[in-house]
Backbone bond lengths (Angstrom), bond angles and torsions (degrees), N, CA, C in turn:
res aa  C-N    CA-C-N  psi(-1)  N-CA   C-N-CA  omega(-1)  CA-C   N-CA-C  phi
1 X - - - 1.445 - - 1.528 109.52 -
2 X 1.314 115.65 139.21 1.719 123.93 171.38 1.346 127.61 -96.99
3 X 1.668 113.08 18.92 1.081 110.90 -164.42 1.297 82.13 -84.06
4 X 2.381 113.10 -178.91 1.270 117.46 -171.17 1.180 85.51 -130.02
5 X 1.516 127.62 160.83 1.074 120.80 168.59 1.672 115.12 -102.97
6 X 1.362 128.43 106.48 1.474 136.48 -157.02 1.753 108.85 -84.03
7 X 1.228 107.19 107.19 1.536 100.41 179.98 1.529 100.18 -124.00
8 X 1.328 115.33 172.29 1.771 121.58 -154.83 1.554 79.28 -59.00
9 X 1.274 128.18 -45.90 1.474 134.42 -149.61 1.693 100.41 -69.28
10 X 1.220 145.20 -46.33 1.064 153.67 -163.01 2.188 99.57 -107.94
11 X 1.021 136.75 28.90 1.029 117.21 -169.82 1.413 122.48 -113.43
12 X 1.669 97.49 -31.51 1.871 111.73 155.01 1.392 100.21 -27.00
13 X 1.751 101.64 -74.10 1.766 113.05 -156.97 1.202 107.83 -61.64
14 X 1.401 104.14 -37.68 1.920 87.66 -162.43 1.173 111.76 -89.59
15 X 2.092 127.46 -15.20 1.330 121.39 170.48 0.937 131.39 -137.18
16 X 1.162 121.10 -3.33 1.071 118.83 156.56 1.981 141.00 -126.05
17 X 1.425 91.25 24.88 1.759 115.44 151.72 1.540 110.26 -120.84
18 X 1.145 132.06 13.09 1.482 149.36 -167.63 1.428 91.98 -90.92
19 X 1.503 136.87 105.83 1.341 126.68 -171.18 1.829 94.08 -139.43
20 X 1.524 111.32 41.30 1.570 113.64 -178.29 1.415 100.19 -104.66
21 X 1.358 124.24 -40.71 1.380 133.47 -174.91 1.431 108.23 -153.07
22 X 1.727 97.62 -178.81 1.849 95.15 174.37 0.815 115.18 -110.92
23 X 1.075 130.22 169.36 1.799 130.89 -126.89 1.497 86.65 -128.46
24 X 1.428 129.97 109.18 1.656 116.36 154.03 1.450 114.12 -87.50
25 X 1.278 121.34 116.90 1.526 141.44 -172.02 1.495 104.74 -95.31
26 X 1.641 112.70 113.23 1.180 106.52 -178.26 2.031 113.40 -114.90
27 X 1.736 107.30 128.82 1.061 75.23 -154.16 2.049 95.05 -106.24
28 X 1.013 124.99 161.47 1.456 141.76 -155.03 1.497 136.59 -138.37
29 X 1.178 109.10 176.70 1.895 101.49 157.39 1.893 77.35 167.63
30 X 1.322 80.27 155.70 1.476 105.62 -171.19 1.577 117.89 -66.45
31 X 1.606 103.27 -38.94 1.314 106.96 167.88 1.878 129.46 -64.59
32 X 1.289 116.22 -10.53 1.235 137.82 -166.19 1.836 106.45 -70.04
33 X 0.869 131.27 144.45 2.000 114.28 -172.65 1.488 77.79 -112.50
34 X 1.824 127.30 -50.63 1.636 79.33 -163.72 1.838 101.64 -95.62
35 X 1.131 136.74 41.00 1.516 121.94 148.39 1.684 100.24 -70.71
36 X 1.515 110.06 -66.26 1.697 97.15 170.19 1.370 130.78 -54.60
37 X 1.422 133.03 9.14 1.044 135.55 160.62 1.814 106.99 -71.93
38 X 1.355 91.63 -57.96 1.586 107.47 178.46 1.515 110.72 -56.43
39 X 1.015 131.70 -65.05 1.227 151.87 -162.31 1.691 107.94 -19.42
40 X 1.437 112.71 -67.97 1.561 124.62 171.15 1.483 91.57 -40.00
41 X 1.789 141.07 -83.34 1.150 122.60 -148.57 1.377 118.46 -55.61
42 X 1.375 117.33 -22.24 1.618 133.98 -155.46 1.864 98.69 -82.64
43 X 1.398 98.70 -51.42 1.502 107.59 168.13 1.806 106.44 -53.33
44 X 1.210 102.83 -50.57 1.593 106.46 -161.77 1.734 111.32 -59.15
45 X 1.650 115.42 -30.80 1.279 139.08 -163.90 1.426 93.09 -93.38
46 X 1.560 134.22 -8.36 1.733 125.42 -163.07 1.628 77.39 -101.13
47 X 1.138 121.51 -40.22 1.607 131.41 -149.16 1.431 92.65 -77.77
48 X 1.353 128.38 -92.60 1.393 146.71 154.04 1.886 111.87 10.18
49 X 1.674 107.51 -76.60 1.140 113.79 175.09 1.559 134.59 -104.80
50 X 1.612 114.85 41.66 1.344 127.47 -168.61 2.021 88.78 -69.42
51 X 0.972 98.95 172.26 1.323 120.85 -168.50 1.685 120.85 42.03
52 X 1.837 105.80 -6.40 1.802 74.21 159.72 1.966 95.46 -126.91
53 X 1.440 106.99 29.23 1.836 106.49 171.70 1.509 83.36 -151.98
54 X 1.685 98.00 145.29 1.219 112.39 159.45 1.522 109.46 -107.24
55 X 1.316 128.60 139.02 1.436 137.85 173.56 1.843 113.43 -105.35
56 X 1.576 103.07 134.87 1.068 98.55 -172.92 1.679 96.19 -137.71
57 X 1.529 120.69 132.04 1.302 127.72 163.05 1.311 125.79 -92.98
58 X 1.739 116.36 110.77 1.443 125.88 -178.31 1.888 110.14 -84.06
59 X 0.764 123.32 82.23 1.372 99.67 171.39 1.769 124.40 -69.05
60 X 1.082 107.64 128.18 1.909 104.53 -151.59 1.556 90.47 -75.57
61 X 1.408 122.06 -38.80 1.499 108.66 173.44 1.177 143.50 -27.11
62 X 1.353 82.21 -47.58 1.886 107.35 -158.90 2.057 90.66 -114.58
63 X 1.037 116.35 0.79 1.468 127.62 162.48 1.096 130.47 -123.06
64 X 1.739 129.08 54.59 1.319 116.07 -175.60 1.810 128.14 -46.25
65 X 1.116 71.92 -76.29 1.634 100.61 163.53 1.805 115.73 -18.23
66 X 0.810 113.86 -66.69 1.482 131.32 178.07 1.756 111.96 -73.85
67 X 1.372 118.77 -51.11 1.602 111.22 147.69 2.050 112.79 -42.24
68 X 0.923 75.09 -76.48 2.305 78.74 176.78 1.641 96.52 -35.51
69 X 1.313 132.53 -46.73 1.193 108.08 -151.06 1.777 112.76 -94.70
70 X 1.544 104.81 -10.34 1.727 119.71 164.77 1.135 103.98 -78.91
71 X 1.511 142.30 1.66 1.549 139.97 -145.81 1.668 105.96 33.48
72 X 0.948 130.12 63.97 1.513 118.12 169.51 1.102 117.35 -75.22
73 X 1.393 114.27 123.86 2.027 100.66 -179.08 1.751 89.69 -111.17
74 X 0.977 107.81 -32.91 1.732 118.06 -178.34 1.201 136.90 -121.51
75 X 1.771 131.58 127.55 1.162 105.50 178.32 1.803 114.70 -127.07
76 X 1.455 116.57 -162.23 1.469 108.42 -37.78 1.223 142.34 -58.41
77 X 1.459 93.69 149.12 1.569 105.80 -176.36 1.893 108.01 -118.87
78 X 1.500 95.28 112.92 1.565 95.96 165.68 1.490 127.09 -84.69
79 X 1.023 119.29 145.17 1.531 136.33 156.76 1.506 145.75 -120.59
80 X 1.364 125.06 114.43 1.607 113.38 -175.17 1.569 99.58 -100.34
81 X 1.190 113.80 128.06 1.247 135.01 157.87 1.322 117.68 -97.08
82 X 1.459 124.93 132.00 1.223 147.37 -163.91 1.729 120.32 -120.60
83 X 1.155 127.94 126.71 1.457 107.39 -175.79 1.546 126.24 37.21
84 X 0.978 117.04 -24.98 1.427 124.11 -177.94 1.615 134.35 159.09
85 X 1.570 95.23 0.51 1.475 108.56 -135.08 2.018 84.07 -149.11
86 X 1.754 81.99 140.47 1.871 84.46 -169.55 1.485 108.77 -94.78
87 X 1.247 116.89 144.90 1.755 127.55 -139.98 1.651 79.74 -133.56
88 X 0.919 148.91 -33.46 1.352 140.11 160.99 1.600 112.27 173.34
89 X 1.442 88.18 165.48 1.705 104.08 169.58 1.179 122.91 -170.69
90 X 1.665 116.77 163.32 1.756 119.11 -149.64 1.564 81.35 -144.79
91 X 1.245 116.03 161.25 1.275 161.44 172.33 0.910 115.07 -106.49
92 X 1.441 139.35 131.91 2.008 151.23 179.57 1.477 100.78 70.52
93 X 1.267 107.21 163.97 1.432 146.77 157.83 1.391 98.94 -11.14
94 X 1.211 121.95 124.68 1.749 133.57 165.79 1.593 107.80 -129.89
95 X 1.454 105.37 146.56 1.824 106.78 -176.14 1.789 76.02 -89.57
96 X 1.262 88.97 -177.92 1.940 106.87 -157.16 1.714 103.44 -90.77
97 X 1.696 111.78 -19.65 1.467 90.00 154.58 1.250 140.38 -120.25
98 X 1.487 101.99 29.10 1.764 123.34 147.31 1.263 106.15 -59.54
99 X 1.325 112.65 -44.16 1.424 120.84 -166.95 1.632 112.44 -57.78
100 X 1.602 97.02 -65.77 1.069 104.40 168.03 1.663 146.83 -42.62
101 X 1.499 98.41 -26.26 1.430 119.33 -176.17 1.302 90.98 -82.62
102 X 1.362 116.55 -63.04 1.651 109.59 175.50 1.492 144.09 -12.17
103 X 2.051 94.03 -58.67 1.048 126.64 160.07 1.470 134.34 -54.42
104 X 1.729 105.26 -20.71 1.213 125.52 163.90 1.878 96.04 92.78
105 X 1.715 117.76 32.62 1.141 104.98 -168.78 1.437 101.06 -111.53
């Protein structure tokens, strides 16, 4: 799998000075049924499209900070980040080429 795992500590580098591709930010917690609903496609889309999307896993638990700063009230919650800068994001369950379109792929 190519996903990254994005913590406040790693998030400069991995998303926002990351200017190779756009970043789909997925955000989570283990207890959630549909983040694990999602989860398989999100893996499947890191695998599939490594070198032209980067995938990054937020777990909001273990990431307050970084949930507060997407406003997350709900998850999952996706996000594409672009150059630095957030290009959109959705809330609930997406089939994999919502996702993709999202992603701008």
């Amino acid at each position: 799998m190519y996903e990254v795992v994005i913590t406040k500590e790693n998030f400069q580098r991995e998303v926002l000075q990351y200017k190779k591709t756009p970043v789909l930010l997925d955000f989570w917690a283990m207890w959630c049924g549909p983040c694990m609903a999602i989860g398989p496609i999100i893996d499947q889309i890191a695998d599939e499209y490594k070198g032209k999307l980067k995938v990054g896993k937020v777990n909001v638990d273990e990431q307050p900070e970084l949930a507060a700063a997407f406003s997350v009230d709900s998850i999952p919650m996706l996000a594409v980040v672009k150059d630095g800068l957030l290009v959109t994001k959705h809330v609930g369950l997406m089939q994999k080429e919502d996702i993709l379109k999202m992603a701008g792929l």
